[in-house]
N, C-alpha and C positions, 0 to 999 in steps of 0.2 A: 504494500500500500504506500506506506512512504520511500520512495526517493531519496537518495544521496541527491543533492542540488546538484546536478549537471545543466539544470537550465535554473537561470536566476530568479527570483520569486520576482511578482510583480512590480514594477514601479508603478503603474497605477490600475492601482486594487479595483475590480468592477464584480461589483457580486452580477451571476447570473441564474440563481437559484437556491434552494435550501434542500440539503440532504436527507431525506426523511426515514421512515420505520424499515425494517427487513422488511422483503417480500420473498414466502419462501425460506428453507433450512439453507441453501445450497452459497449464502456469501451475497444475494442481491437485493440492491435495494432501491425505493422508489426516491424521485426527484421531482419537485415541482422546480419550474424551468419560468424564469422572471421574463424569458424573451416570448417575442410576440408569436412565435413559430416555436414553438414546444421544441422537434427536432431542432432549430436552428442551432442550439447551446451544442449537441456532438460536436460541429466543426472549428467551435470556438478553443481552441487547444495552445499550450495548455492548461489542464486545471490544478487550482491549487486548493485548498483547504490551512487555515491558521488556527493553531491549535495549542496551548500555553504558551503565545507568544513567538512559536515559531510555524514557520512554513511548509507543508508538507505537500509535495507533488504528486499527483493522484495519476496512475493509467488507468485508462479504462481500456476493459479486455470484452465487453461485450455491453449491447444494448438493445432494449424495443422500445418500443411506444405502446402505453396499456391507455386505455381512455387519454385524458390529459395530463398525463404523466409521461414521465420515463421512467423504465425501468434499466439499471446499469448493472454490472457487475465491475469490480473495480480490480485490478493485478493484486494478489496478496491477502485479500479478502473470501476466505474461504467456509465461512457460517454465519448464521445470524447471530449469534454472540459477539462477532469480530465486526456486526454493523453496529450494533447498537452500541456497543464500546469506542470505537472508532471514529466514528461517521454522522451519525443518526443527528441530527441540530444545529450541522456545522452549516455554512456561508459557500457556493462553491463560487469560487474567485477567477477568473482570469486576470490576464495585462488589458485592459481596454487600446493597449495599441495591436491587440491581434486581431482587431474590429475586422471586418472587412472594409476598407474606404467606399461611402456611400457615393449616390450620381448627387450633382447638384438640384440642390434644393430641399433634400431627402437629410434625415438628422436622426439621431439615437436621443433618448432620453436624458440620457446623461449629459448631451449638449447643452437643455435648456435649464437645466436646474443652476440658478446663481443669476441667469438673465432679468434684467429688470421688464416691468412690463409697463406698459403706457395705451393709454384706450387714445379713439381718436378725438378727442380734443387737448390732446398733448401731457394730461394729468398721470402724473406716475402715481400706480396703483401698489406699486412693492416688486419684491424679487420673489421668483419662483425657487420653491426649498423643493416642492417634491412634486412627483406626478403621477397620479392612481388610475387606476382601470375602473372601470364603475359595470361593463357590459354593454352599455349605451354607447357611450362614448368617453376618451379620456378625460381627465379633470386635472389642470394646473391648479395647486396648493400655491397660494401667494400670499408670502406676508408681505403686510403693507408697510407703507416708510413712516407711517404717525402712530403714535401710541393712542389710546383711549386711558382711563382710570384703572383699568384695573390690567392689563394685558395687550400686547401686541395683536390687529386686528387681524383676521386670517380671513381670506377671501379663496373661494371655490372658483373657478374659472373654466367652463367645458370647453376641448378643446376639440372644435367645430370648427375645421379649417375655411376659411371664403365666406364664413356667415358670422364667427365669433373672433376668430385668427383671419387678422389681416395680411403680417408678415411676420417671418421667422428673420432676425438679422443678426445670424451668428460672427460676423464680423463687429459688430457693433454692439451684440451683447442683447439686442431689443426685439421685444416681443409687444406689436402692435395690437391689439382687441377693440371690437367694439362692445364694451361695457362699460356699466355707468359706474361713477365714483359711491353712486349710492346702494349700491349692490354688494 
């Protein structure tokens, strides 16, 4: 399971899913998979896992897709005792530089998180911390740049491209919206 580092652990850490329970006596176990293509995380190599502070590189020796899941088997991992000791809660990590380079226009989540966002009458709404799946459609988490009394205000933002998303300007950091300051 773990690796001598022959490849160097991440310089920038991108979780792309969470290692979950045994599936099965035989060393495999399931993954819920953060990307938007369930399989996409296989090609994304390779994986790490951090584990009292240190880096442990993971092969994987086999895989399927069960429902929305993966199912992995990992090198070294030989019973379900050796998952849930091992594995089962961990973060699984890539280098976010082993991305594939998108086409223009096209962006990973990880680009917009830190971008400030501004609706169209030029009012800055706050910076984007995170960005959720709802099923509908995704949702920019924005904290805004004013305090209130008791806490920093948090704004919901669906991200409706051409009807809510005006532009994405990852040069410039700025994410355009049409939504109101009172919202």
């Amino acid at each position: 399971m773990t690796q001598p580092m022959s490849v160097q652990p991440p310089f920038n850490p991108l979780s792309i899913g969470m290692m979950g329970p045994p599936y099965g006596v035989y060393g495999w176990l399931k993954v819920s998979s953060y990307t938007e293509v369930v399989t996409s995380m296989i090609h994304y190599q390779p994986w790490f896992i951090q584990r009292g502070g240190q880096w442990h590189l993971l092969e994987l020796e086999k895989w399927k897709k069960y429902k929305n899941q993966l199912i992995i088997k990992v090198k070294g991992i030989e019973n379900r005792n050796n998952v849930t000791e091992r594995l089962t809660n961990y973060e699984l990590i890539i280098d976010s530089e082993s991305l594939p380079v998108l086409q223009d226009g096209d962006f990973y989540w990880k680009d917009l998180v830190g971008c400030q966002v501004i609706n169209t009458e030029r009012h800055a709404l706050g910076k984007v911390v995170q960005i959720i799946e709802t099923g509908a459609n995704d949702v920019l988490i924005v904290h805004a740049n004013l305090q209130d009394n008791r806490h920093t205000r948090e704004r919901l933002i669906p991200f409706i491209e051409r009807i809510v998303i005006k532009d994405v300007n990852l040069m410039t950091r700025i994410i355009s919206v049409d939504w109101s300051t009172e919202c």
